[in-house]
C-alpha positions, 0 to 999 in steps of 0.5 A: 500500500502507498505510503501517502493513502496509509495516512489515511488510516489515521484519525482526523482533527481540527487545525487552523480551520482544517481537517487533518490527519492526528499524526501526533497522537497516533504515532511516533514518527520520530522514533524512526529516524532517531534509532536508526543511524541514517545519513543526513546532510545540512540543508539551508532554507532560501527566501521564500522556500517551502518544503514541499518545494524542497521535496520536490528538488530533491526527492523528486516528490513533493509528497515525501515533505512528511519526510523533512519533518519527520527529519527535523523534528517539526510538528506544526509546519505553520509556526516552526517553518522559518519566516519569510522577510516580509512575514517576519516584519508582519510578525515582529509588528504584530507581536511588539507593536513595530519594528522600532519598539522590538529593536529598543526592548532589551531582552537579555545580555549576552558574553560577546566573546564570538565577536572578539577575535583579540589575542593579548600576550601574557604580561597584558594578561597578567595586567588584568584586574583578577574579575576580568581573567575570566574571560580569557583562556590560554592559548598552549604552544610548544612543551605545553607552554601558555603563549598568549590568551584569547577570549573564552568561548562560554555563553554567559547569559544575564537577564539584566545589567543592572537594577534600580530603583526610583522614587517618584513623585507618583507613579501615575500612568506608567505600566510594567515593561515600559521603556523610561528615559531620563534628559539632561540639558535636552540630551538622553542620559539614562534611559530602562526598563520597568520591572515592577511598581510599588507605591511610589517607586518603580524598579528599573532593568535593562539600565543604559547611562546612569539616573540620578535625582531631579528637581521639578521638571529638570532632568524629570523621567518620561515614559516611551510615549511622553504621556507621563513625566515624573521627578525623582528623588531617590535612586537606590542601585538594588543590584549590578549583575554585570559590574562597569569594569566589565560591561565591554565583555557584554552586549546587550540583545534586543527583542528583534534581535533574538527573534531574527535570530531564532528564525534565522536558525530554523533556516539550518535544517537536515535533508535525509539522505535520499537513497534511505526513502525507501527504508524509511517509508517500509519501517513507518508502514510496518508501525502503523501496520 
């Protein structure tokens, strides 16, 4: 029996206005791939490109797309295929507002290492002040001897450079998760981000340039949209998670950029091998046998 009618063995649902086979419940078609030790080899998705498309290119049939989900693990093809340019503004808009607010919201910090290709001798090495050594790891030459030291590649990941606090003369009209910026002599000077509200004090993340007290109007904080200014007169720093002295081994990651970022890594998929079809296609059917 031909593979694509014994699909039609399996129960039906209702998804995204459509009814269509419940291959989730039925079976584990990942199992097959996964115990055997097939041949896969990478795949990188072009703009626009669908997967039966692919399928058509290189298995010479449009049909074995099952194939390339099976392969990469993809259960709902609408929101794991990778987004085209222009569905991935429309997304970005739909999600954040606009393109703007995604590209100002910070989501996380991150280790910069993979951006620094610098290498610094020993005595520059032995120079550093000791919180600094730890992004740094030996390079070994001849008789196993340390020649110089370039960055260490860890992920390091924070939710936050700093935390602080402010108290207001009211917290009317701001919201959680607001961008709030602080102006002097016209120029930005501080600008974060609210992550909670108390009485009369909200507590910042996120934090770029340095706040301080106000008097009236001068120097007052704004909301991102300008509905609510405020003065202030206390600023508490609650916590520095990633000191001054070491900010130039961080960056700061944006909401646009990790949802590019994302999308563009499910662009790196794996194509099976064609010649194993075949075997493939028969273990399926004798599963669902």
């Amino acid at each position: 029996m031909s593979m694509y009618n014994y699909f039609k063995k399996l129960g039906t649902v209702s998804y995204n206005g459509d009814i269509v086979n419940n291959i989730i419940t039925s079976i584990r078609f990942k199992d097959v791939v996964e115990k055997n030790n097939f041949i896969f080899y990478p795949y990188t998705i072009e703009e626009y490109e669908r997967p039966d498309l692919i399928a058509e290119h290189y298995y010479g049939d449009s049909r074995y797309t099952w194939v390339i989900y099976l392969s990469n693990k993809i259960v709902d093809p609408y929101f794991e295929w990778p987004l085209s340019t222009n569905e991935f503004q429309s997304f970005i808009i739909k999600k954040y507002g606009s393109v703007e607010a995604a590209l100002e919201k910070i989501e996380f910090y991150r280790n910069n290492w993979y951006g620094d290709d610098s290498i610094i001798s020993i005595s520059a090495y032995s120079a550093l002040i000791s919180t600094l050594k730890k992004y740094w790891s030996p390079i070994i030459g001849y008789s196993n001897a340390i020649t110089s030291y370039e960055r260490k590649q860890v992920d390091y990941v924070l939710e936050t450079n700093q935390v602080v606090e402010l108290t207001l003369s009211n917290v009317t009209g701001l919201s959680v998760n607001e961008k709030i910026t602080q102006r002097t002599s016209g120029a930005v000077s501080a600008t974060g981000f609210i992550g909670a509200i108390k009485t009369n004090s909200i507590v910042l993340k996120n934090i770029t340039g340095a706040f301080a007290v106000t008097a009236g109007s001068v120097g007052s904080i704004t909301n991102n949209s300008g509905s609510a200014s405020k003065s202030v007169s206390t600023v508490t720093i609650i916590s520095t998670p990633i000191p001054a002295t070491e900010l130039s081994y961080w960056e700061a990651v944006t909401a646009y950029d990790y949802e590019n970022e994302f999308n563009e890594s499910r662009k790196n998929i794996q194509l099976l091998d064609r010649q194993y079809i075949d075997q493939v296609e028969d273990q399926i059917l004798e599963l669902l046998s």
